[in-house]
C-alpha positions in Angstrom: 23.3 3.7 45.4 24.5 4.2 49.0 28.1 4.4 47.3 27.2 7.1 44.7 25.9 9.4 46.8 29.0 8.9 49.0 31.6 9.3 46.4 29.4 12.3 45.6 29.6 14.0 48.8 33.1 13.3 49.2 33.5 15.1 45.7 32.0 18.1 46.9 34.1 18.5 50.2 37.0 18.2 48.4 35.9 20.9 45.9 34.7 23.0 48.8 38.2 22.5 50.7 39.8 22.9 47.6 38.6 26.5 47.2 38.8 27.5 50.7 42.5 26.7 50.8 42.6 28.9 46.9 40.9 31.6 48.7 43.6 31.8 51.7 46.7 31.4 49.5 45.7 34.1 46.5 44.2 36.5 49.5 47.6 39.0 49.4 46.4 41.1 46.3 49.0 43.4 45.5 46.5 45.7 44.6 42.8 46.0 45.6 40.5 44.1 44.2 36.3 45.7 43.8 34.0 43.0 43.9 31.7 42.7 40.6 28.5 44.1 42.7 30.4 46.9 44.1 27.8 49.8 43.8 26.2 53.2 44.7 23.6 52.9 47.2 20.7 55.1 47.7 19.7 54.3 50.8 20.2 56.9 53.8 21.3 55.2 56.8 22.1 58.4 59.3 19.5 61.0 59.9 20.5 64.7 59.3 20.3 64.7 63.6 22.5 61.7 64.1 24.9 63.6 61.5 25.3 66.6 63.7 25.3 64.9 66.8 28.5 62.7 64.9 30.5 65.9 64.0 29.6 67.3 67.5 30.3 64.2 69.5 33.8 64.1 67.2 35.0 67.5 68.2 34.8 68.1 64.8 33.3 71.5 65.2 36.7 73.2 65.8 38.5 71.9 62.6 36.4 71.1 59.7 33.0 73.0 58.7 29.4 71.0 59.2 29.1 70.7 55.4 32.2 69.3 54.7 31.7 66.4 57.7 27.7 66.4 56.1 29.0 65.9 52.8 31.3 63.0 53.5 29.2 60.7 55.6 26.4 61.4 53.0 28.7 60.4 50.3 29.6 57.7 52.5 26.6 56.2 52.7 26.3 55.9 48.8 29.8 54.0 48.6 28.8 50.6 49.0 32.4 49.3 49.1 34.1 50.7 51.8 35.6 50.7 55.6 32.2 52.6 57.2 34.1 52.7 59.9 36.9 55.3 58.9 36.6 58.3 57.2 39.0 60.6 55.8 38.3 64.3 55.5 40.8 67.1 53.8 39.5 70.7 54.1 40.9 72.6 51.6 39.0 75.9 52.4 41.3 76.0 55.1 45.2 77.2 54.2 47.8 75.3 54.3 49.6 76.3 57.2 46.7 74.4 59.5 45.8 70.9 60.1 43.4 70.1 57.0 43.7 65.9 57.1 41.5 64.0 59.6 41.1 60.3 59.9 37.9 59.3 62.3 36.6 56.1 63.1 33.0 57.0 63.7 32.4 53.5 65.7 34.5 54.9 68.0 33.5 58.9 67.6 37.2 59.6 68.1 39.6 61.6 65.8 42.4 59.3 65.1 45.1 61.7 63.1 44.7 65.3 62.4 48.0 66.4 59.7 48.7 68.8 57.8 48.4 68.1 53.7 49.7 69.8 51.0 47.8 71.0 47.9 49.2 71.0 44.3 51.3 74.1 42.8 48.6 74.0 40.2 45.6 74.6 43.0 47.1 78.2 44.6 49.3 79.0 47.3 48.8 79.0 50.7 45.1 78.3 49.9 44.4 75.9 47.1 41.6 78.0 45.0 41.7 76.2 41.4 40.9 72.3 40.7 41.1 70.2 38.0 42.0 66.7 37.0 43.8 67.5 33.8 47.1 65.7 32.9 50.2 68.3 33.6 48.3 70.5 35.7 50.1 69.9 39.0 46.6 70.0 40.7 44.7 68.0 43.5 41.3 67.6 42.6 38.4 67.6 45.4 35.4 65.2 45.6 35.1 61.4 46.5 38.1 58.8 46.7 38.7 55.5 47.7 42.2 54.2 49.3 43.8 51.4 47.4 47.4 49.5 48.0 50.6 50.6 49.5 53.4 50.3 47.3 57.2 51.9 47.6 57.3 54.5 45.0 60.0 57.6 44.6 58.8 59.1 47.4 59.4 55.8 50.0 56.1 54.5 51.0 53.0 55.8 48.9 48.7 54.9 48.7 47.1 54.9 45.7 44.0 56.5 44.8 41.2 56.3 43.3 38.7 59.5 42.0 35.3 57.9 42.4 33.5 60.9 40.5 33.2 61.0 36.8 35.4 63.9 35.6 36.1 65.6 38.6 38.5 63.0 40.0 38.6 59.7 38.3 41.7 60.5 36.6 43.8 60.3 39.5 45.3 57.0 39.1 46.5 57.8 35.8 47.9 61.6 37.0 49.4 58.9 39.5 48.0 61.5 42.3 48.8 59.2 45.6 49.2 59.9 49.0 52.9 59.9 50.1 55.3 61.6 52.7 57.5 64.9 51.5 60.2 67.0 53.4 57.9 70.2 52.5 54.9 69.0 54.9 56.2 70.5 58.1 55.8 72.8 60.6 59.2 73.8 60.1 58.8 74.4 56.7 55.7 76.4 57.5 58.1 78.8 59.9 60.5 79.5 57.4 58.9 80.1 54.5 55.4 81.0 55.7 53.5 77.9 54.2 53.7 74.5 53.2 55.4 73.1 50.0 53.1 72.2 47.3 52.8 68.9 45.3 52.0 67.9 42.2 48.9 66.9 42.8 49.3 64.7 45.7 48.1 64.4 49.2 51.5 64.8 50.3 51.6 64.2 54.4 54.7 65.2 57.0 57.6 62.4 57.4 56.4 61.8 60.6 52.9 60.6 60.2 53.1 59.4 56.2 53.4 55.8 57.4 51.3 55.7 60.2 47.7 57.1 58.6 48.7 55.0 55.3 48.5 52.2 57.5 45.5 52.7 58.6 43.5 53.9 55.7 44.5 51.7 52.5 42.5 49.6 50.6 38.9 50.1 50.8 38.8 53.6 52.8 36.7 56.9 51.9 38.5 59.9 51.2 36.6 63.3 51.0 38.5 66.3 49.5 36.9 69.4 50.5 36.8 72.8 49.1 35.1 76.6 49.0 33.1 75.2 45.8 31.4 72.8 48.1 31.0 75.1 51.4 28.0 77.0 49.7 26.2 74.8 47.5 24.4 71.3 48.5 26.8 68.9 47.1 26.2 67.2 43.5 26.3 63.8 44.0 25.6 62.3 40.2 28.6 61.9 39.6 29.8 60.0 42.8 30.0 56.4 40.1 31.4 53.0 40.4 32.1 52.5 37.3 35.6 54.5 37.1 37.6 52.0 38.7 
């Protein structure tokens, strides 16, 4: 008896070490990988006071609007699968020829990039005004993303992304609208043509800073697209949905 249960235990250390070891040589996905429970959560972890006192203790209050750093931390929240500890914001009420990308870490309450960030030639022109998530329409759409895998595309090195909101966004991977670096993000462009280029859809950041916030932010990040539509309105969340990945 003494034997069985011996042979036994040694059959499950060597299961155990078998999938440990598994688990450490598959863990390089080339792209990211949700996890079966991956969910939205109800639950409200910041109060409307801590919120504020986040955007003020950011320096926030000098770039971005209250509802658009409101709106993404209470999206946030409902993205069970995701970095909580970085959070993208793009403020697309503001025109192109300002800084409208911000990456914060709010563990840290610091801002860690502010960019510039071009809108689609289907959106406007120096402000983006129009959004859609057609096919062909050379538009960014706004809402709720989430960062995936860095991969070297046409434009050098590119993030894909993921719409998280049932026809608003959740196109985007098939529109192929990714973040990548373009020529036509500067502030040199700005000064001689008196705004930036415009994508096709894409988050399209300055040379300078492409690789840098990609980086940082793949796989597993929150993105939060804002616009005028979501200034002056409290922001719809039904379709914020897991289930589009």
């Amino acid at each position: 008896d003494n034997m069985a249960v011996e042979t036994n235990s040694k059959k499950i250390f060597l299961l155990l070490f078998y999938f440990l070891l598994s688990s450490i040589v598959f863990a390089d996905f080339t792209t990211i990988e949700l996890p079966s429970d991956f969910s939205i959560s109800l639950k409200k972890d910041f109060s409307d006071k801590e919120i504020r006192t986040m955007y003020y203790d950011l320096k926030l209050n000098t770039k971005v609007s209250f509802t658009c750093f409101n709106n993404a931390v209470s999206g946030l929240e409902k993205i069970s699968y995701a970095t909580n500890e970085l959070l993208v914001l793009v403020d697309y009420t503001k025109p192109s020829t300002e800084e409208r990308l911000f990456v914060v870490d709010l563990s840290k309450k610091k801002i860690m990039f502010s960019s510039l960030v071009s809108h689609g030639k289907g959106n406007g022109g120096v402000y983006a005004t129009k959004f859609t998530d057609r096919n062909n329409s050379y538009a960014s759409s706004s809402g709720f993303y989430l960062t995936g895998n860095i991969y070297n595309g046409k434009h050098g090195r590119s993030l894909v992304l993921y719409g998280l909101e049932a026809g608003k966004n959740d196109n985007a991977e098939r529109r192929t609208i990714v973040m990548h670096s373009a020529d036509y993000v500067s502030e040199e462009f700005i000064q001689k043509n008196g705004s930036l280029g415009r994508s096709k859809g894409c988050l399209a950041l300055p040379v300078e800073l492409n690789t840098k916030i990609i980086d940082l932010i793949h796989d597993g990040v929150v993105i939060y697209v804002h616009t005028d539509f979501d200034e002056n309105k409290e922001y719809d969340f039904s379709k914020l949905s897991s289930n589009r990945i």
